[in-house]
C-alpha positions as CSV (number, residue, x, y, z in Angstrom):
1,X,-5.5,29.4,32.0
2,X,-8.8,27.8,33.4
3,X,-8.9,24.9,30.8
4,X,-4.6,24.2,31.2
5,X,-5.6,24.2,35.4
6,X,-8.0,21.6,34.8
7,X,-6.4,19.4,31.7
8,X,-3.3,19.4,34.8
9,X,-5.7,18.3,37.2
10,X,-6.8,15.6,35.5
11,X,-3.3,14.2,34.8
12,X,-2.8,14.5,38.4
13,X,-6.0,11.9,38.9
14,X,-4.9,9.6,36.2
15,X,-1.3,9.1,37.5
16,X,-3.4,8.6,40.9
17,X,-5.6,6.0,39.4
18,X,-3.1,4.1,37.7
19,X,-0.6,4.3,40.8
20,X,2.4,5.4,38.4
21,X,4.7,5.9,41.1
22,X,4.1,2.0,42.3
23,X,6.4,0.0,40.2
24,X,8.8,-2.9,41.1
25,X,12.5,-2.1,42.1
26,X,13.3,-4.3,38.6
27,X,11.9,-1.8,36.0
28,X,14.3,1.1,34.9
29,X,12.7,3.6,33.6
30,X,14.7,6.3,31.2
31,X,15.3,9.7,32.7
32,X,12.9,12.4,31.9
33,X,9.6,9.6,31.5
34,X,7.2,12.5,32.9
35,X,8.2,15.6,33.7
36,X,5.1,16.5,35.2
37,X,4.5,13.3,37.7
38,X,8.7,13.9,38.9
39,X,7.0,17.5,39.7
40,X,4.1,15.7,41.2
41,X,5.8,12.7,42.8
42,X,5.0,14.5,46.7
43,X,1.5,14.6,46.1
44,X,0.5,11.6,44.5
45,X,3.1,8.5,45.4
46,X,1.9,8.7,49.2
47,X,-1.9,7.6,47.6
48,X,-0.4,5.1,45.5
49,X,1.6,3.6,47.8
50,X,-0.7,3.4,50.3
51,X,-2.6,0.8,47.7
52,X,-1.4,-2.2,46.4
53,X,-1.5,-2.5,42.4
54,X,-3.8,-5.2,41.1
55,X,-2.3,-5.1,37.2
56,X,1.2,-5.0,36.7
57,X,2.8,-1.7,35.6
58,X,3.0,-2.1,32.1
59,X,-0.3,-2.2,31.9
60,X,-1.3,0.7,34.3
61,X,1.1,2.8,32.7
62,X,-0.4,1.7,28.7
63,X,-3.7,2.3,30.5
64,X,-2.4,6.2,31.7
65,X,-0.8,6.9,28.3
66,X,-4.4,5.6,26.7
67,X,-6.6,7.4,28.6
68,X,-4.2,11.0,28.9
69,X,-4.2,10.9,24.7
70,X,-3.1,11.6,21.5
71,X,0.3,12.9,22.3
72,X,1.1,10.8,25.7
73,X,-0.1,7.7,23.5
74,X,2.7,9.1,20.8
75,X,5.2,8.8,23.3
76,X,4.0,5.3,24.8
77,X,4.5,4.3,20.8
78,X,7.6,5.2,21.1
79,X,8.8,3.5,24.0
80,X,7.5,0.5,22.7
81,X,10.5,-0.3,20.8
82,X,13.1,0.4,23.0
83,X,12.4,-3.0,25.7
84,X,16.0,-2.4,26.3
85,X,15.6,0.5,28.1
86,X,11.8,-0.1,29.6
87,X,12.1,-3.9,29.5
88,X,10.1,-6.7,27.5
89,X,6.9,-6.9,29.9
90,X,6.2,-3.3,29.7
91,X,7.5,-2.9,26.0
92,X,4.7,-5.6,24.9
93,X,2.0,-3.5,26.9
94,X,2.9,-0.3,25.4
95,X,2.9,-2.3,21.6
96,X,-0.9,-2.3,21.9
97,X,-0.7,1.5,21.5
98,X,0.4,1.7,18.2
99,X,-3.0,0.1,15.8
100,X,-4.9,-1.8,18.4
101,X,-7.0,0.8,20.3
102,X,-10.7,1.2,20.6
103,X,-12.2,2.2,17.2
104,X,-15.0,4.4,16.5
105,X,-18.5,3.8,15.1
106,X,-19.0,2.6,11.7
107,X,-21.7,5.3,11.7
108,X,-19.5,7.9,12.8
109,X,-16.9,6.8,10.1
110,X,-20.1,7.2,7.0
111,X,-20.3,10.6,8.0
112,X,-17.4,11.6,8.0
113,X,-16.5,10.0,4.3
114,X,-20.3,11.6,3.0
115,X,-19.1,15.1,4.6
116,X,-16.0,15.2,3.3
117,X,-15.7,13.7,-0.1
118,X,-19.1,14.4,-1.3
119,X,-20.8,11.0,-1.3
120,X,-21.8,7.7,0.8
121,X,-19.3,4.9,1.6
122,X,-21.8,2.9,-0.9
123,X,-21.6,5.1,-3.8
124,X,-17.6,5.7,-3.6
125,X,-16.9,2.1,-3.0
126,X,-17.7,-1.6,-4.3
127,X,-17.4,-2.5,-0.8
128,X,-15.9,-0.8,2.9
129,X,-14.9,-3.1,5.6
130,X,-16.9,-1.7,8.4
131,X,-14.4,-3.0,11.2
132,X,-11.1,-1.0,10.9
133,X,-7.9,-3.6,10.3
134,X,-6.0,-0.9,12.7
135,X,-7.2,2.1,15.3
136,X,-4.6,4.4,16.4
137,X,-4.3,7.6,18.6
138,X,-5.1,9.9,15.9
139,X,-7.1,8.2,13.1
140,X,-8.4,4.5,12.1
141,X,-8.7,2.4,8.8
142,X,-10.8,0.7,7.3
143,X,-10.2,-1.6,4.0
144,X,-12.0,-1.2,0.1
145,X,-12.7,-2.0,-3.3
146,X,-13.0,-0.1,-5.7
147,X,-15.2,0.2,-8.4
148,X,-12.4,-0.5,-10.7
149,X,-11.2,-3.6,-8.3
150,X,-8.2,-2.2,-6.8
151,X,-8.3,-2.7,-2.8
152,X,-7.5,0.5,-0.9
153,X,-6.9,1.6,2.7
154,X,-9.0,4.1,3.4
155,X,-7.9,6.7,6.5
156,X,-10.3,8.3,8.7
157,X,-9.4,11.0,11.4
158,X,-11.2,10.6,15.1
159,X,-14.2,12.5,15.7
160,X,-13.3,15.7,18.0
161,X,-9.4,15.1,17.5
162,X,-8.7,18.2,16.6
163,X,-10.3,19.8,20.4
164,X,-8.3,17.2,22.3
165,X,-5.0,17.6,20.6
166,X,-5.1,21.9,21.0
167,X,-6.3,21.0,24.9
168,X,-3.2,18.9,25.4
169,X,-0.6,21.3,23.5
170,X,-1.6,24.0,25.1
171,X,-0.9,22.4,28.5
172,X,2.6,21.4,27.0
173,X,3.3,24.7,25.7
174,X,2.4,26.0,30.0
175,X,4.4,23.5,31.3
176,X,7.1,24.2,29.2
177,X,7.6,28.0,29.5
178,X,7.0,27.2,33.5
179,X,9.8,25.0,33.9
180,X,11.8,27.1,32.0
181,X,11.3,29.7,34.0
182,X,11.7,27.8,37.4
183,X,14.7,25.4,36.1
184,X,17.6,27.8,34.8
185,X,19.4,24.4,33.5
186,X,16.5,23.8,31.7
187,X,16.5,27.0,29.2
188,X,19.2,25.3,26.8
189,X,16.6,22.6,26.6
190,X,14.9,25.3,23.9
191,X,11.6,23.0,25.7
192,X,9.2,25.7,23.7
193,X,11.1,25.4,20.7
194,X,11.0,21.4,20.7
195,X,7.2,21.8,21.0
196,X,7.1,24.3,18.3
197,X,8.5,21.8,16.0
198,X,6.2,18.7,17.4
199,X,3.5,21.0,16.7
200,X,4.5,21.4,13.4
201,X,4.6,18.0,12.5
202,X,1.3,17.5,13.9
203,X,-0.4,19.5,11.4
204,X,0.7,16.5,9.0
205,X,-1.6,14.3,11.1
206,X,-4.5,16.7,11.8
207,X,-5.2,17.1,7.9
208,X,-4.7,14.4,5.6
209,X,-4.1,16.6,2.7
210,X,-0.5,17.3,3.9
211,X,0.1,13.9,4.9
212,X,-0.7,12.9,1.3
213,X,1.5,15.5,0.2
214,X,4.7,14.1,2.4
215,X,3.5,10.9,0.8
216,X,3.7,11.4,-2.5
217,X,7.2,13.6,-2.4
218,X,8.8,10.6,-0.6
219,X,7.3,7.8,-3.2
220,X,9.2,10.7,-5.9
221,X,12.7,10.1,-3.9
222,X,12.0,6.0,-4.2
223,X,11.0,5.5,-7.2
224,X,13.7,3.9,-8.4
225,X,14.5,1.5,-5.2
226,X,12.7,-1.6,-6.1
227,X,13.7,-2.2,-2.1
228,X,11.1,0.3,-0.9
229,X,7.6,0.3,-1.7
230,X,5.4,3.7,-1.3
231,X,1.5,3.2,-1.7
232,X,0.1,5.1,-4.1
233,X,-2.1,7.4,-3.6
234,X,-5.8,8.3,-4.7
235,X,-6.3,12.1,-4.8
236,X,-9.9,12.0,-5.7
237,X,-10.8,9.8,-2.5
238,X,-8.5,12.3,-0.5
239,X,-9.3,15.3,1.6
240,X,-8.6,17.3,5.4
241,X,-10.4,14.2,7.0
242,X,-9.7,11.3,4.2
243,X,-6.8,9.7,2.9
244,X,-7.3,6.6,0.4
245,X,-4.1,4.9,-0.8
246,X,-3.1,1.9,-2.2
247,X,-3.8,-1.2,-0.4
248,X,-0.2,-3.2,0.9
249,X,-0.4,-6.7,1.9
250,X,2.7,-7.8,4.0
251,X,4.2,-8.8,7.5
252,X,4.7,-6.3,10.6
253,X,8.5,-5.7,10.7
254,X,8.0,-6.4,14.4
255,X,6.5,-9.8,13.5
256,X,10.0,-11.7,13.8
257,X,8.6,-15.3,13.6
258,X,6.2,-14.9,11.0
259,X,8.7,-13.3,8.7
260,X,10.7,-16.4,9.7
261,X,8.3,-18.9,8.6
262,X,7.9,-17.3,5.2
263,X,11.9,-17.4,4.6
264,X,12.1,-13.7,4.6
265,X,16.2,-13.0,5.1
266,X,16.2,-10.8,8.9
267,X,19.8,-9.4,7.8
268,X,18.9,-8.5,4.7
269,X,15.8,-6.5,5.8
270,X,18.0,-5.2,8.7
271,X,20.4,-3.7,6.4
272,X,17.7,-2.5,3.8
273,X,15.7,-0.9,6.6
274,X,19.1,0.8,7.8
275,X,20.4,1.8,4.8
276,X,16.7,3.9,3.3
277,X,16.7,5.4,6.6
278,X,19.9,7.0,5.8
279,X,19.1,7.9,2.5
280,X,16.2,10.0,2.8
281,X,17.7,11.9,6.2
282,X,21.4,12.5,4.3
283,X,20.6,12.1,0.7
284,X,17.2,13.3,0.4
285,X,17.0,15.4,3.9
286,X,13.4,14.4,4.0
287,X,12.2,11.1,6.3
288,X,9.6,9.1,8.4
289,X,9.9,10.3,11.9
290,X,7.3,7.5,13.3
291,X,8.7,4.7,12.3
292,X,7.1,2.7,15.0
293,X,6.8,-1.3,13.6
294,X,3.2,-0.9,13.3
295,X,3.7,1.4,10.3
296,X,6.4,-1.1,8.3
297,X,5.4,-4.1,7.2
298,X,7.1,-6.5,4.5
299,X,6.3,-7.6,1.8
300,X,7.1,-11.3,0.4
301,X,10.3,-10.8,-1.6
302,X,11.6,-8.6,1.5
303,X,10.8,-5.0,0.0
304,X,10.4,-3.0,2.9
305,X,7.0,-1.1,2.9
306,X,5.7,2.1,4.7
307,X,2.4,3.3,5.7
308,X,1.1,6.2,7.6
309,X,3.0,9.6,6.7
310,X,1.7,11.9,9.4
311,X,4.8,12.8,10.9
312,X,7.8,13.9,8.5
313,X,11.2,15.3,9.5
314,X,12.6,18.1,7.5
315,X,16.7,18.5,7.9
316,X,18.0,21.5,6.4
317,X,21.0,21.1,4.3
318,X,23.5,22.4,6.9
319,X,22.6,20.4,9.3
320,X,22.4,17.1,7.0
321,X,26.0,17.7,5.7
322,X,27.1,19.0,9.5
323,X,25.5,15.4,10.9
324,X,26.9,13.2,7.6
325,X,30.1,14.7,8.5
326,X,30.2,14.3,11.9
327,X,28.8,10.8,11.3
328,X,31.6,10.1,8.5
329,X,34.4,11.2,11.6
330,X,32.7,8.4,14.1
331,X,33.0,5.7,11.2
332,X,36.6,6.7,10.8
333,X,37.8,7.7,13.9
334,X,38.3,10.9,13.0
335,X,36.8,12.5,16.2
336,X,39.3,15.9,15.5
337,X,36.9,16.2,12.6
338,X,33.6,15.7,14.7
339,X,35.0,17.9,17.0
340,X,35.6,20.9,14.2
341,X,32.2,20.4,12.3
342,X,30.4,21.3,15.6
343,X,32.3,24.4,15.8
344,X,31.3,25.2,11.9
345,X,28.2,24.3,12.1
346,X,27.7,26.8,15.8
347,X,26.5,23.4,17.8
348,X,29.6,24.7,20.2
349,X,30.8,28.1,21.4
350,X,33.4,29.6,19.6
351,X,35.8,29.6,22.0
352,X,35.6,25.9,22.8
353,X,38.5,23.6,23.3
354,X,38.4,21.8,20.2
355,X,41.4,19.3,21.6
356,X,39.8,18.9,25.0
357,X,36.0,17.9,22.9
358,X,37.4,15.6,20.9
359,X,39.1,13.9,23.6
360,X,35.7,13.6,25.6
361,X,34.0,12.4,22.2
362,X,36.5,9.4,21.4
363,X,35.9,8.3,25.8
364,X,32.3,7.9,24.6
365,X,33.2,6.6,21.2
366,X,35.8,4.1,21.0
367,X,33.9,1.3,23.4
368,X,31.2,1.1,20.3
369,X,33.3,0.5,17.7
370,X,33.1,-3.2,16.4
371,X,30.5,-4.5,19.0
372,X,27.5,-5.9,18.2
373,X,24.0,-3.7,19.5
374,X,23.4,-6.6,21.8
375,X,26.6,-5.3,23.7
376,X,26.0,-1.6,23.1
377,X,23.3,0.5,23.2
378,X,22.6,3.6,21.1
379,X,20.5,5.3,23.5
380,X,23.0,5.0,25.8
381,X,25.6,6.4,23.6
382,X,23.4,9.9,22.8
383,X,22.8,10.2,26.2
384,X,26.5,10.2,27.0
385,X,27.2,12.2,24.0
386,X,24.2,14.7,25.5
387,X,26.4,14.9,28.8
388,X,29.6,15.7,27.0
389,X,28.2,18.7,24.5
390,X,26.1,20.0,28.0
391,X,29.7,20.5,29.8
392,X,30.8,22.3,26.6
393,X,28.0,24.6,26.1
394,X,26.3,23.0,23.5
395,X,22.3,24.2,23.0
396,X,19.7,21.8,21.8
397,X,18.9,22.1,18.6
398,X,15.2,21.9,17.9
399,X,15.4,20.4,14.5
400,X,17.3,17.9,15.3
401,X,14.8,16.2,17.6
402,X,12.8,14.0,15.8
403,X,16.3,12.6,14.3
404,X,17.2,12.0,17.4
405,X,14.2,10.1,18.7
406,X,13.8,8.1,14.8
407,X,17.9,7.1,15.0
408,X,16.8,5.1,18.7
409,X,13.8,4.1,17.0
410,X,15.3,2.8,13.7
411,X,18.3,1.0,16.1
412,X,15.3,-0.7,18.2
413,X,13.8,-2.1,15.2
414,X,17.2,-2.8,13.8
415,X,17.9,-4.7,16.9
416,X,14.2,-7.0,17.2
417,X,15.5,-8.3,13.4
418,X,18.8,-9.0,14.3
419,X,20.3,-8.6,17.8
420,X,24.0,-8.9,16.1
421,X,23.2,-5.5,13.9
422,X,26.3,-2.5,14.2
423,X,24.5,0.5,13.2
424,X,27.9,1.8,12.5
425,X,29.7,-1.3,11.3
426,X,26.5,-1.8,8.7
427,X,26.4,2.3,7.1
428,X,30.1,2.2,7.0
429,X,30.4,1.0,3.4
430,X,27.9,3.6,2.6
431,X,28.9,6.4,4.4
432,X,32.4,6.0,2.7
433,X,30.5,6.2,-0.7
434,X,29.0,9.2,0.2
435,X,31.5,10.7,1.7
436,X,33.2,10.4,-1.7
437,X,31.1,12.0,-3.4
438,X,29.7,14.9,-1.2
439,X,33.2,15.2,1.0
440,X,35.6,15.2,-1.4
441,X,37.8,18.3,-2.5
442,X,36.1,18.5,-5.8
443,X,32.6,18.2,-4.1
444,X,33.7,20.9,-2.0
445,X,34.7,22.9,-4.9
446,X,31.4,21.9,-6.8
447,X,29.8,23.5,-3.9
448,X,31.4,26.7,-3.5
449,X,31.1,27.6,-7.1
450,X,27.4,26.8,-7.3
451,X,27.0,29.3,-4.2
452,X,28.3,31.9,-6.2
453,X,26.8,31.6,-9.3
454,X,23.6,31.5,-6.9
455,X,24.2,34.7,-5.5
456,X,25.9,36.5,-9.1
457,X,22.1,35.1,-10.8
458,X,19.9,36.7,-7.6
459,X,21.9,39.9,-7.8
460,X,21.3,40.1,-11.6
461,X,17.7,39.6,-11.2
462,X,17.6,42.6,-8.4
């Protein structure tokens, strides 16, 4: 309790020092930014308001997020891609969060690769970069060769992370559990629950064994989509501390100019970056939750390419045919349908209007359908949609938060390539294909019969 008194304290000095609560009139920021400085506001916006700011607010608050760590620097990465909600100036700040902070010793980094895989960088490698190409909240890394001549990335976790990260989530976990005990509204939240499952995906980061692992299923599901490119992997250069995988040369997917100049097709990517989303959340219920642009880069004949694997989402296969369906009724109109699959799947009490909820759900809806993102935005949608299921009764559902936060994500980036992009209006063509086949009578048929055979076989077996 001592150590979560003092990890709170020292929040409390760094929104102080960075005067968070001094920002111009002109910058909205999304509800729910910090939970803890809304708590806090009384306390510290009298001393920063008594002091004017000498740097802008995007970079006091890039500064903050920096210097609080890991997990506030997660959520700064975040942000980054949504300047429609934060705005440009402080979305450019917060980009420097995501591969461009300070990196560690090159001596530090020897160590850690003769501890953990046995021998020096010199004996492993023809030749290790000593200044990292990119340094992020969590780990840096560091280009190779090979003895054989293949180049490599080579991943190195930060000294000490793993003392800093349990010292912030247990403050999370405290300050979850307290507000749900003083904030009766908040208790549908589930706010432990949603840290439970950001914990979880954590442990992907904290040892590079797992992420590895999520690596290499996900290269298995594209293996045969020359539009997605998965590094391969070296196993023998890999442990808790280590990850060595192929080296990618290409473009940051944020780099809209660049990709320009070297005749890459925006639209194209746009819809290939879209559409492999999709597939691995609904056909392979397996994705990327961190899809911030510094971990997609392209590659010259506009194959999309993914790097750094330490946070996965896992969506069970109720929920991923509950969502595809709702999703399928939004494409179609069908909001009856949207409003019945909630019911199914328990989203909504049982007792719930169904007329009444799909009513709300086509107010929210029908404005979206055929305009452009430029016109619309997605965030804006959920968080209507949010409002509507709260008046019904609808609970948060803790595995469906990192979908959540990738869907704004993967609109953001969707949006930097081409500002005319309709999420909706693009998946359409192959949500109807899926639909098809996984919607369908017969589908439904296949499925039914396959759960009995299941359960006829397990009986046997007893």
């Amino acid at each position: 309790m001592l150590s979560i008194l003092f990890n709170l304290l020292h929040i409390l000095k760094l929104i102080s020092k960075y005067q968070i609560f001094t920002y111009p009139d002109t910058v909205k920021l999304p509800s729910g930014l910090n939970i803890i400085g809304w708590t806090v506001a009384i306390v510290v916006a009298p001393i920063s308001l008594c002091i004017k700011p000498k740097r802008d607010f995007g970079s006091r608050i890039t500064a903050c997020l920096q210097e609080l760590g890991p997990i506030y620097i997660k959520f700064g990465q975040t942000l980054s891609t949504r300047p429609d909600i934060i705005g440009g100036g402080i979305a450019r700040y917060l980009k420097t969060l995501q591969d461009k902070l300070e990196p560690f010793g090159n001596d530090l980094s020897k160590k850690i690769i003769l501890e953990s895989l046995g021998g020096s960088s010199d004996e492993l490698f023809a030749s290790f970069d000593e200044i990292p190409v990119a340094a992020a909240s969590i780990s840096q890394v560091h280009r190779a060769k090979l003895k054989s001549g293949e180049y490599v990335a080579v991943k190195i976790l930060r000294p000490k992370i793993h003392y800093m990260y349990n010292k912030d989530i247990k403050l999370l976990y405290f300050l979850a559990k307290l507000a749900t005990k003083l904030v009766t509204k908040f208790k549908r939240l589930k706010l432990v629950a949603v840290i439970d499952i950001f914990n979880d995906t954590m442990k992907f980061e904290l040892d590079l064994r797992l992420e590895a692992a999520a690596m290499s299923e996900l290269y298995d599901n594209f293996q045969n989509d020359i539009s997605v490119h998965i590094p391969k992997i070296y196993w023998q250069l890999t442990s808790e501390y280590i990850l060595t995988t192929q080296w990618v040369d290409g473009t940051s997917i944020y780099d809209r100019e660049s990709l320009l100049e070297k005749g890459i097709n925006l639209s194209l990517v746009a819809q290939r970056f879209v559409t492999m989303f999709f597939n691995q959340v609904y056909r392979d219920g397996f994705f990327h939750a961190d899809l911030h642009p510094g971990n997609i880069l392209i590659k010259s004949d506009a194959s999309i390419a993914l790097v750094d694997f330490g946070i996965m989402g896992r969506l069970p296969y109720k929920d991923r045919m509950a969502i595809a369906e709702s999703l399928f009724g939004f494409v179609t109109r069908n909001y009856k349908l949207v409003a019945e699959v909630h019911l199914k799947a328990g989203y909504i009490p049982q007792n719930t209007d169904l007329a009444l909820f799909s009513q709300a759900i086509r107010a929210v809806t029908e404005p979206i359908i055929g305009l452009s993102v430029k016109n619309i935005s997605m965030g804006k949608l959920l968080a209507q949609l949010f409002k509507i299921t709260e008046d019904f009764g609808m609970e948060v559902q803790p595995q469906l938060i990192l979908l959540q936060k990738t869907i704004l994500v993967v609109e953001g980036v969707g949006q930097q390539l081409d500002p005319q992009i309709n999420i909706l209006q693009l998946i359409e063509p192959w949500m109807k294909k899926w639909a098809a086949k996984n919607l369908s009578p017969e589908a439904k048929i296949f499925r039914i019969v396959k759960h009995l055979v299941t359960e006829i076989l397990e009986k046997l077996d007893k």
